[in-house]
DRENPA-3360 file (N, C-alpha, C; in nm, 2 decimals, always signed):
BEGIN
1 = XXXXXXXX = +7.36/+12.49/+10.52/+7.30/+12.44/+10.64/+7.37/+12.48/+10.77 ~ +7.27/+12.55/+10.90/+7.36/+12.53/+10.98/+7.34/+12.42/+11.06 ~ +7.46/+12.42/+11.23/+7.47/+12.33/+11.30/+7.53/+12.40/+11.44 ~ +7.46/+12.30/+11.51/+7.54/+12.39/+11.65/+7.59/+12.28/+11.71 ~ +7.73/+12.34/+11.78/+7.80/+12.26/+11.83/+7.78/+12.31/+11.99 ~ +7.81/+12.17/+12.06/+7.79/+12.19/+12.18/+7.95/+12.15/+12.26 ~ +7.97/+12.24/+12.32/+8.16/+12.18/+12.38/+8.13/+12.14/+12.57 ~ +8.16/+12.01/+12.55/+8.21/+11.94/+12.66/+8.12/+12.03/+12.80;
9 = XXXXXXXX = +7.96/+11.99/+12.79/+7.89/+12.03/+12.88/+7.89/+11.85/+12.96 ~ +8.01/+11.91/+13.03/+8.03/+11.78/+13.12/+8.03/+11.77/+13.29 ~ +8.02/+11.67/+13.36/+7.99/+11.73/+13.52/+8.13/+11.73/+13.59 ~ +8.25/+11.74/+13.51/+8.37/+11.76/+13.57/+8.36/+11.90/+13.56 ~ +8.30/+12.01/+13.45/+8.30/+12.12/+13.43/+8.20/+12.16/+13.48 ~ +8.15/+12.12/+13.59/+8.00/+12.19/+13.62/+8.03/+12.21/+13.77 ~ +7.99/+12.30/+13.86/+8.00/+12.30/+14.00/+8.01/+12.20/+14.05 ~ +8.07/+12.14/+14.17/+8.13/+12.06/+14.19/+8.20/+11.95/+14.11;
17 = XXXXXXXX = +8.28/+11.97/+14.01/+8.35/+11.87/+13.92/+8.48/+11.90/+13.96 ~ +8.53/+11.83/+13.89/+8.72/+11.86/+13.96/+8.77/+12.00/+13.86 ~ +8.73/+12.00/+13.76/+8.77/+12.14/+13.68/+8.64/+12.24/+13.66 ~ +8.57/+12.26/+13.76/+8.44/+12.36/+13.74/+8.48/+12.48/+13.71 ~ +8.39/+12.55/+13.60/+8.33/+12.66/+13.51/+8.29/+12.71/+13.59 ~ +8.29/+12.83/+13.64/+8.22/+12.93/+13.72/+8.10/+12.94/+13.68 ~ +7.99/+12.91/+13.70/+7.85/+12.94/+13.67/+7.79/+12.85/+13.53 ~ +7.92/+12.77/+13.51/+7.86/+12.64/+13.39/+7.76/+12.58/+13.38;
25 = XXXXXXXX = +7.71/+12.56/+13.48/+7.58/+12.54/+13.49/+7.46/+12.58/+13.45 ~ +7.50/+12.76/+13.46/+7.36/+12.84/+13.44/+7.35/+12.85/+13.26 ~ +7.47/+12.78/+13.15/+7.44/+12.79/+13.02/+7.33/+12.69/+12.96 ~ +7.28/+12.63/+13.03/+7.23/+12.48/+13.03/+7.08/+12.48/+12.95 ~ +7.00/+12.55/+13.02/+6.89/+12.55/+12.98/+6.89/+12.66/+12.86 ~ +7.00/+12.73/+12.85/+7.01/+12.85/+12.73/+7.05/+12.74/+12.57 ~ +7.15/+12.65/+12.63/+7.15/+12.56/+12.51/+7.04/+12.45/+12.49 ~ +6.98/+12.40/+12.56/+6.86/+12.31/+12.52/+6.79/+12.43/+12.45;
33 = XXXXXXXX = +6.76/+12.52/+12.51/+6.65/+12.58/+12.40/+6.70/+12.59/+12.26 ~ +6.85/+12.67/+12.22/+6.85/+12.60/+12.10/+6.90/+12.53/+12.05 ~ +6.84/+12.44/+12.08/+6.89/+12.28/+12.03/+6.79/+12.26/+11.92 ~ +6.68/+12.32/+11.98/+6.52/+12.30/+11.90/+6.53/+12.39/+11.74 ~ +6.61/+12.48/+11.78/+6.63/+12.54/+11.67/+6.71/+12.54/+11.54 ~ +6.79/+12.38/+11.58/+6.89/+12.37/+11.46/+6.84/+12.23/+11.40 ~ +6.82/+12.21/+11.28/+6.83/+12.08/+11.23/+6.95/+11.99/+11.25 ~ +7.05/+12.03/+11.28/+7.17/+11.94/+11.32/+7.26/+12.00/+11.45;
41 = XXXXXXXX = +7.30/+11.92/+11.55/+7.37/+11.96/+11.67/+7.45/+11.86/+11.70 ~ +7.62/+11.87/+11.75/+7.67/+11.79/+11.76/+7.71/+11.86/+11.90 ~ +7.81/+11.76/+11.97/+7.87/+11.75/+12.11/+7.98/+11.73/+12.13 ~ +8.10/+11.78/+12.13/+8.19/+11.75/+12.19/+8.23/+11.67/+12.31 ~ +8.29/+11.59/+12.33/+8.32/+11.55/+12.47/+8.45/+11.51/+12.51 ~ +8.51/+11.60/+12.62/+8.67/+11.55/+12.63/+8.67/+11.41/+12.75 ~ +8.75/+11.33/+12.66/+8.74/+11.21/+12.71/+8.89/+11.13/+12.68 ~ +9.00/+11.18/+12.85/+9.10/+11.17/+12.87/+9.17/+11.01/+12.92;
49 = XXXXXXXX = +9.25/+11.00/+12.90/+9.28/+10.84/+12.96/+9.36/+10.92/+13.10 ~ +9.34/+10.78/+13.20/+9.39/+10.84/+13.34/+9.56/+10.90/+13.31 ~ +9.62/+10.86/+13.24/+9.78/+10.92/+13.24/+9.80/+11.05/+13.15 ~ +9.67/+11.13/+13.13/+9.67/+11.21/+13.03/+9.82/+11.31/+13.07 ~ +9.88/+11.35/+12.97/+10.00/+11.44/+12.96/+9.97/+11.56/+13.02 ~ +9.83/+11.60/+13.04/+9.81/+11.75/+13.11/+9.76/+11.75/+13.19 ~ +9.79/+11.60/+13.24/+9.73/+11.66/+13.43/+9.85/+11.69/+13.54 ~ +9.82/+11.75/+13.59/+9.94/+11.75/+13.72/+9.98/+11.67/+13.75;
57 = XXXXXXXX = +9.91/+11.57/+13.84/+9.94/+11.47/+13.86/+10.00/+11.36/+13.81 ~ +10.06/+11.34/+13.70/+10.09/+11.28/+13.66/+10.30/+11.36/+13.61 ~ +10.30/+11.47/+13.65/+10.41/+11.54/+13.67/+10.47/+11.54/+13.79 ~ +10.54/+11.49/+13.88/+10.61/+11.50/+14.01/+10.64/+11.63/+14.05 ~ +10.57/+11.69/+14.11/+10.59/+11.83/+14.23/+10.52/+11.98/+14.13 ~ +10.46/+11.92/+14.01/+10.38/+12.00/+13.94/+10.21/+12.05/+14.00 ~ +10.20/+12.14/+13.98/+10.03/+12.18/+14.01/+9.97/+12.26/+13.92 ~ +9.79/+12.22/+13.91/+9.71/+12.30/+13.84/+9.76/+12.41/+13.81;
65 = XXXXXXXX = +9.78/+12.44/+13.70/+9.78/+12.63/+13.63/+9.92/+12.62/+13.63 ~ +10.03/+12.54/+13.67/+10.16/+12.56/+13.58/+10.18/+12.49/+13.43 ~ +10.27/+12.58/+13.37/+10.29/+12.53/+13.24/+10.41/+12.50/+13.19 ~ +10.44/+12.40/+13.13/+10.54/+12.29/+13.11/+10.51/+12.28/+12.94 ~ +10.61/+12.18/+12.88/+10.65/+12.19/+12.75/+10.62/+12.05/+12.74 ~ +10.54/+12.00/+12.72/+10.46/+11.85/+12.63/+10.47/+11.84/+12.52 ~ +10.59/+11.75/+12.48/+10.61/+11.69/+12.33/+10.61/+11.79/+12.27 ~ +10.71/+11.89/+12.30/+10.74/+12.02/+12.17/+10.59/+12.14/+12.24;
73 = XXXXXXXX = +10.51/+12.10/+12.30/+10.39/+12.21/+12.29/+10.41/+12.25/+12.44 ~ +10.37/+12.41/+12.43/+10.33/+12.48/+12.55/+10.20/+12.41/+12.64 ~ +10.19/+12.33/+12.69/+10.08/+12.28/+12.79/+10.06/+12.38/+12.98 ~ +9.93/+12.41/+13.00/+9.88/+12.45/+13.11/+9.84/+12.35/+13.16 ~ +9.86/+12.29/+13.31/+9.87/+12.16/+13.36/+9.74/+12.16/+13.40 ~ +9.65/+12.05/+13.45/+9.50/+12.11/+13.49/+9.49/+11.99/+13.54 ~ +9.36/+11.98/+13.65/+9.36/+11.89/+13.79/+9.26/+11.72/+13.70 ~ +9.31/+11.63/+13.72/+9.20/+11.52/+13.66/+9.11/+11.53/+13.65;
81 = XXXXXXXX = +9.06/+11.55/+13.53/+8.93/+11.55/+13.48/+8.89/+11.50/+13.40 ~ +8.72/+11.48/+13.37/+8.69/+11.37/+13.22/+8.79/+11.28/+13.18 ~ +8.79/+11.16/+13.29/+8.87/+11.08/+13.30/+8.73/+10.97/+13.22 ~ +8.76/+10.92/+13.10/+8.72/+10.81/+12.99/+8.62/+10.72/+13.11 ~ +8.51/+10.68/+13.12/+8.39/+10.61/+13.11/+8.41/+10.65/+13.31 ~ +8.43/+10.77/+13.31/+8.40/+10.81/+13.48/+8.29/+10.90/+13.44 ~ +8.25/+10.92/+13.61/+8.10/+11.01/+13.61/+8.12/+11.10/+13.56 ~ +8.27/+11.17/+13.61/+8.30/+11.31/+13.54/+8.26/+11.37/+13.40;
89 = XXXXXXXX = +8.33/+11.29/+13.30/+8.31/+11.29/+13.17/+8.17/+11.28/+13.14 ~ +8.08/+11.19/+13.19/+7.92/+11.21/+13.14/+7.91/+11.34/+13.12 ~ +7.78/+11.33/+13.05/+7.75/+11.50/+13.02/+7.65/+11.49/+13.11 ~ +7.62/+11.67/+13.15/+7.48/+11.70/+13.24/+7.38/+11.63/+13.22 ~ +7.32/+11.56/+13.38/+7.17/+11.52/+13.35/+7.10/+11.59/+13.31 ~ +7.12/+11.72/+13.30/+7.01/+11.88/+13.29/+7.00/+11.89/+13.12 ~ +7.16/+11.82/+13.06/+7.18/+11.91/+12.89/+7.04/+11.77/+12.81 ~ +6.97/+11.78/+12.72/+6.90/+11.73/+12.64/+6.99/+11.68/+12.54;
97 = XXXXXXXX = +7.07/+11.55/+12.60/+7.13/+11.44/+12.51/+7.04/+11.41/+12.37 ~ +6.97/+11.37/+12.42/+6.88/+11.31/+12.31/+6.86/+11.39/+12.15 ~ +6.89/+11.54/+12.20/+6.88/+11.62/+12.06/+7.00/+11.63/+11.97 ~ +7.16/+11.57/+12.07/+7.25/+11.54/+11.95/+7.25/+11.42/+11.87 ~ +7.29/+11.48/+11.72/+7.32/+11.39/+11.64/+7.44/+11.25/+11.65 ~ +7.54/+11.37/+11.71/+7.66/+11.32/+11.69/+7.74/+11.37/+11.78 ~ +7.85/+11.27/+11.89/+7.94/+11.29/+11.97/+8.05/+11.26/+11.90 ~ +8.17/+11.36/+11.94/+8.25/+11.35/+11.90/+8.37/+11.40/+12.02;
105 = XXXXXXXX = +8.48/+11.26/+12.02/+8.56/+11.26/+12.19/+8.66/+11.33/+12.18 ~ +8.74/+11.43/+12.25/+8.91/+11.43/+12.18/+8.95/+11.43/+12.33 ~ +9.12/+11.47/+12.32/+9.20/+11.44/+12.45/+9.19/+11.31/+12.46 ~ +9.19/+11.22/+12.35/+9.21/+11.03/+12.37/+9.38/+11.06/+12.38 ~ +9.46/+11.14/+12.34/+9.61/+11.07/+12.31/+9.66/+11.14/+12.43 ~ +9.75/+11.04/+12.54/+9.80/+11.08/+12.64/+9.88/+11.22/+12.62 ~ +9.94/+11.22/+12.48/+10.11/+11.30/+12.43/+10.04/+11.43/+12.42 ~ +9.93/+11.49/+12.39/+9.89/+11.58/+12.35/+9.76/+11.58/+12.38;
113 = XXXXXXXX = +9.68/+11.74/+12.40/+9.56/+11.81/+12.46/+9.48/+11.86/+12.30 ~ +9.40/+11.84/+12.36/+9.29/+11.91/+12.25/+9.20/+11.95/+12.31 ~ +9.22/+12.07/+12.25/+9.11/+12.20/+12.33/+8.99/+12.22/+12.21 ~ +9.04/+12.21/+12.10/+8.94/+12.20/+11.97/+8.84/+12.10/+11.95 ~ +8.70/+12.11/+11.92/+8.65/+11.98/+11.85/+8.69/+11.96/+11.73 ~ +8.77/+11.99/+11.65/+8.79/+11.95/+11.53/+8.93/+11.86/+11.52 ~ +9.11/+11.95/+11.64/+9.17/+11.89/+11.60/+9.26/+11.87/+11.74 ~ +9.34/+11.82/+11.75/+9.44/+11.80/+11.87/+9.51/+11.91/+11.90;
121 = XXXXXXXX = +9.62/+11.99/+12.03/+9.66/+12.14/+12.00/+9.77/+12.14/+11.89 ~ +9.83/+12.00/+11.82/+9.93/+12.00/+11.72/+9.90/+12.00/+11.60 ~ +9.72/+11.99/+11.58/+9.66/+11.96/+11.43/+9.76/+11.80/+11.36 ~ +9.79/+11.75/+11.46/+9.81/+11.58/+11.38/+9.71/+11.52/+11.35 ~ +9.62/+11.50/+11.48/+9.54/+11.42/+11.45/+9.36/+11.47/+11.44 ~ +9.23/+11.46/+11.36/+9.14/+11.55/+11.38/+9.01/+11.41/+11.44 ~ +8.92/+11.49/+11.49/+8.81/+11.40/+11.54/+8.78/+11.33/+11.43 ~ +8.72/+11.37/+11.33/+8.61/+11.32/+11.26/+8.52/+11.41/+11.18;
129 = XXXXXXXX = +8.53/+11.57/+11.32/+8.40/+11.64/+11.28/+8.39/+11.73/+11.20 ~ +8.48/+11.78/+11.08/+8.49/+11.85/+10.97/+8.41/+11.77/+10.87 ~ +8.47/+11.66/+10.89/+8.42/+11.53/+10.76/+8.27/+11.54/+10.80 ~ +8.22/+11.54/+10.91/+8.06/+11.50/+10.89/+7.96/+11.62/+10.90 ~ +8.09/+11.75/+10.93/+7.97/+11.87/+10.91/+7.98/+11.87/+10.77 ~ +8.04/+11.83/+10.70/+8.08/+11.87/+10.54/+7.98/+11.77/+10.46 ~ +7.99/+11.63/+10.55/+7.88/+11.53/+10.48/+7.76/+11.54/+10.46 ~ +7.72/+11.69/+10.58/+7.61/+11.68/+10.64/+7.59/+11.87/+10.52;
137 = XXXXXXXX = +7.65/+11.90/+10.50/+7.68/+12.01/+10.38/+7.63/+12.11/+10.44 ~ +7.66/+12.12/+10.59/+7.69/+12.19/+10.70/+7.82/+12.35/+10.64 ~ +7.74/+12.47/+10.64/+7.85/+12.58/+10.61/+7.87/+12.68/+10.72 ~ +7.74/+12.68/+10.80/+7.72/+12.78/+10.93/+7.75/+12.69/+11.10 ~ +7.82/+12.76/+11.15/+7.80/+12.65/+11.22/+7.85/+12.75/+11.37 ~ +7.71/+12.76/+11.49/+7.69/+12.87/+11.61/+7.75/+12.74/+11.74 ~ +7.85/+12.79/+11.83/+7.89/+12.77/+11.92/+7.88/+12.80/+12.06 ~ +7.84/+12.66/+12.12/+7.80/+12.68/+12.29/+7.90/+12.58/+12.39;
145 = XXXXXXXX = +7.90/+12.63/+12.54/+7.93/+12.59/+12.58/+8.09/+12.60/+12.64 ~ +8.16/+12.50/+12.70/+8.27/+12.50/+12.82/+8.35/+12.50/+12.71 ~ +8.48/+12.57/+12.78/+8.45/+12.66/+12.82/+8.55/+12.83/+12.74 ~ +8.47/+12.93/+12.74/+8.51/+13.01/+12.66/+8.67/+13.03/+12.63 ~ +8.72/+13.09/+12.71/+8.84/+13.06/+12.70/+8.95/+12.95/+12.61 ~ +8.89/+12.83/+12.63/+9.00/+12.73/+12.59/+8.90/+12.64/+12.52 ~ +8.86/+12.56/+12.56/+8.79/+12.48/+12.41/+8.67/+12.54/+12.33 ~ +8.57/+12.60/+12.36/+8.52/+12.68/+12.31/+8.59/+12.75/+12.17;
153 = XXXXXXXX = +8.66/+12.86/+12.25/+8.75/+12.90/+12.14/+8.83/+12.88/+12.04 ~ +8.89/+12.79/+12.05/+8.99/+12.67/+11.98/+8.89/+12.59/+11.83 ~ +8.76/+12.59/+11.93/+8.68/+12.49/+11.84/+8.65/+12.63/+11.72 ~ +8.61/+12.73/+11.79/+8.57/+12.86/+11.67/+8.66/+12.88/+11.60 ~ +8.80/+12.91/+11.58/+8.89/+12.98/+11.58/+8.95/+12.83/+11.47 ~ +8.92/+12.71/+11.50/+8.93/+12.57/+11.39/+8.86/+12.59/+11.26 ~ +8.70/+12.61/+11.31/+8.58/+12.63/+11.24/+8.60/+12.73/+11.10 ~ +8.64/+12.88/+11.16/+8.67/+13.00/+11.11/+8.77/+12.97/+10.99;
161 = XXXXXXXX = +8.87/+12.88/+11.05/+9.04/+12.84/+10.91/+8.99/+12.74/+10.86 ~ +8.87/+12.65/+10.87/+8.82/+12.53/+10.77/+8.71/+12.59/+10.70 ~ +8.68/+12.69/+10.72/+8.59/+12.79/+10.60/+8.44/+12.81/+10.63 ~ +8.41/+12.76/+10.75/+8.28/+12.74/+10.81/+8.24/+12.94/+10.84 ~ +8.11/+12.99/+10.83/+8.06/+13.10/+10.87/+8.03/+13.07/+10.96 ~ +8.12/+13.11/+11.11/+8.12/+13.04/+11.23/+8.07/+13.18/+11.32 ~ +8.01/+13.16/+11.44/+7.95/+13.23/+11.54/+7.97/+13.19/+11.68 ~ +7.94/+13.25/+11.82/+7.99/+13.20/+11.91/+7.90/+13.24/+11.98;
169 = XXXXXXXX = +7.78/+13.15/+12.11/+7.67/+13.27/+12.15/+7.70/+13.28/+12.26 ~ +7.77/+13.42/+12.30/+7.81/+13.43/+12.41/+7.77/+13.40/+12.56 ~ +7.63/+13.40/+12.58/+7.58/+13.39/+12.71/+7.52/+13.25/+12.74 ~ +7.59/+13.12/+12.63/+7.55/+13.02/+12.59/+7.65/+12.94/+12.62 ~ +7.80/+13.01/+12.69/+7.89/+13.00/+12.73/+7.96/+13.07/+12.87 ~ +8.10/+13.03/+12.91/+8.12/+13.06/+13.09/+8.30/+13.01/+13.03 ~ +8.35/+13.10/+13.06/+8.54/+13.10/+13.12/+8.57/+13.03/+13.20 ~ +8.67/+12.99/+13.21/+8.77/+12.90/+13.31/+8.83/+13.09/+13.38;
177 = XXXXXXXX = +8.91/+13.12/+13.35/+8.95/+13.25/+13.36/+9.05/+13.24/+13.49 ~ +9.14/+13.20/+13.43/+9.24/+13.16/+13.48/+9.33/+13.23/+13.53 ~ +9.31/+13.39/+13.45/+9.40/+13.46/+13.45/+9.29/+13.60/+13.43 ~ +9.28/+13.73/+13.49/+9.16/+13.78/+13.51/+9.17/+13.85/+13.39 ~ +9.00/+13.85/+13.35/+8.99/+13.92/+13.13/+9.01/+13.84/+13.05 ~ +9.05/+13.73/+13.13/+9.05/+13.59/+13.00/+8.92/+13.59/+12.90 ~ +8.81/+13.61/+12.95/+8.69/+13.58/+12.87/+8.71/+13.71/+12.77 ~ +8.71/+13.81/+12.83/+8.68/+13.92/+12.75/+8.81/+13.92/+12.59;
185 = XXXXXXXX = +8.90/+13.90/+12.66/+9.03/+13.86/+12.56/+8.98/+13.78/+12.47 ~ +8.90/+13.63/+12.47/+8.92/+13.56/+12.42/+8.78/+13.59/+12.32 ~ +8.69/+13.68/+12.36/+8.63/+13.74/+12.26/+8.66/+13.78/+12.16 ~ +8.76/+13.87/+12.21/+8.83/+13.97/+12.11/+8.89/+13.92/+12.01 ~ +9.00/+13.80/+12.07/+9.04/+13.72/+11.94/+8.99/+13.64/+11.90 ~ +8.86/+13.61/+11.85/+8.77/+13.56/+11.79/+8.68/+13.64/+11.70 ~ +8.69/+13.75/+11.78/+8.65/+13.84/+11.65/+8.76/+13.91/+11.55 ~ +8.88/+13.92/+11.63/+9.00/+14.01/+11.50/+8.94/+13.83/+11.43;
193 = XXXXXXXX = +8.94/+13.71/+11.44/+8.97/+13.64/+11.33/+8.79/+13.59/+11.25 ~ +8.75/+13.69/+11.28/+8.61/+13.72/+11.17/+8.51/+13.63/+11.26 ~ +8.49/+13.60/+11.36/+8.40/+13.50/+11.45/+8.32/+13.62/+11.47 ~ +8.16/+13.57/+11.48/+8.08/+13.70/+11.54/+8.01/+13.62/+11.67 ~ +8.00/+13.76/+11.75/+7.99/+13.71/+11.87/+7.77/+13.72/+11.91 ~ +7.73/+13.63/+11.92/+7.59/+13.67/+11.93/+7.53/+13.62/+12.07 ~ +7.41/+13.72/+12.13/+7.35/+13.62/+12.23/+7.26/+13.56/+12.22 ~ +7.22/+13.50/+12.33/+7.10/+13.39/+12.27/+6.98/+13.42/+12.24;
201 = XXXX = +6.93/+13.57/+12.26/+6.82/+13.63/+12.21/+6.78/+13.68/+12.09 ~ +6.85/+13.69/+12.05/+6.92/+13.74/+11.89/+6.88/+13.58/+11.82 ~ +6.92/+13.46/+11.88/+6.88/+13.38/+11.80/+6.76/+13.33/+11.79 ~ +6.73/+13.34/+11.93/+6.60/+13.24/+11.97/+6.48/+13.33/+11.96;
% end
């Protein structure tokens, strides 16, 4: 069976949010359309407590885009965002809630970042969402959404080592690009690790 997952189409990631996706916005209507096309879709949603470990702010004389060493891990510091039951965190009024099955939150533990939907960046602790693509006997499983680079990727690149025939639809997604070629890079290593890259025409 497949399933498509949707990563953190949220309005902190959307133009005007405190961590906006460059053009986040325009993948929106590319993913409702196929939404229609999968019997199962789940959602991601990062959903941080205000003292999260990777905001700046919460560092004295730290800013966005430096990186610091969080409980043993390499952390990139990034501006408050998807702060737990704020507007930010909602998802787009634009995305068609109503077609996911299942949300699933990470970034709950202040100590550590999760860029993955599946697991935290230390693999201690996991959502949930292995167990119910697996309940759901879920083996394929196509990827959209915020943002390429960092959670996008993380979630494919999870998917790909838990044995899932995983895909990524590129134009179904938008970089943070933090660093210039980030997107294109982060292609690339998703395909050395057997991820195929498709657009949304090809599916739809």
């Amino acid at each position: 069976m497949k399933a498509l997952i949707v990563v953190d189409i949220q309005n902190d990631f959307l133009p005007g949010g405190t961590l906006a996706v460059p053009e986040g916005d325009q993948i929106i209507p590319i993913v409702n359309n196929l939404m229609d096309r999968f019997d199962l879709v789940v959602a991601t949603q990062d959903w941080h407590p205000a003292d999260h470990g990777s905001f700046a702010s919460n560092h004295k004389g730290k800013t966005p885009g430096e990186q610091i060493l969080l409980y043993g891990f390499d952390q990139i510091l990034w501006p408050d965002h998807c702060i737990q039951n704020s507007a930010g965190a909602k998802f787009s009024k634009e995305l068609k809630v109503s077609q996911i099955d299942k949300i699933f939150q990470k970034g709950t533990d202040i100590l550590i970042d999760s860029y993955s939907g599946f697991f935290d960046n230390g693999k201690k602790k996991d959502t949930g969402l292995n167990e119910y693509l697996k309940a759901n006997n879920v083996d394929v499983v196509f990827i959209v959404g915020l943002a390429t680079d960092y959670c996008v990727k993380f979630t494919a690149l999870d998917a790909a080592q838990l044995g899932y025939r995983t895909f990524v639809i590129q134009d179904a997604t938008r970089a943070v690009n933090l660093r210039e070629g980030d997107f294109e890079k982060s292609l690339k290593e998703m395909k050395s690790e057997g991820i195929g890259i498709f657009k949304s025409d090809e599916i739809l």
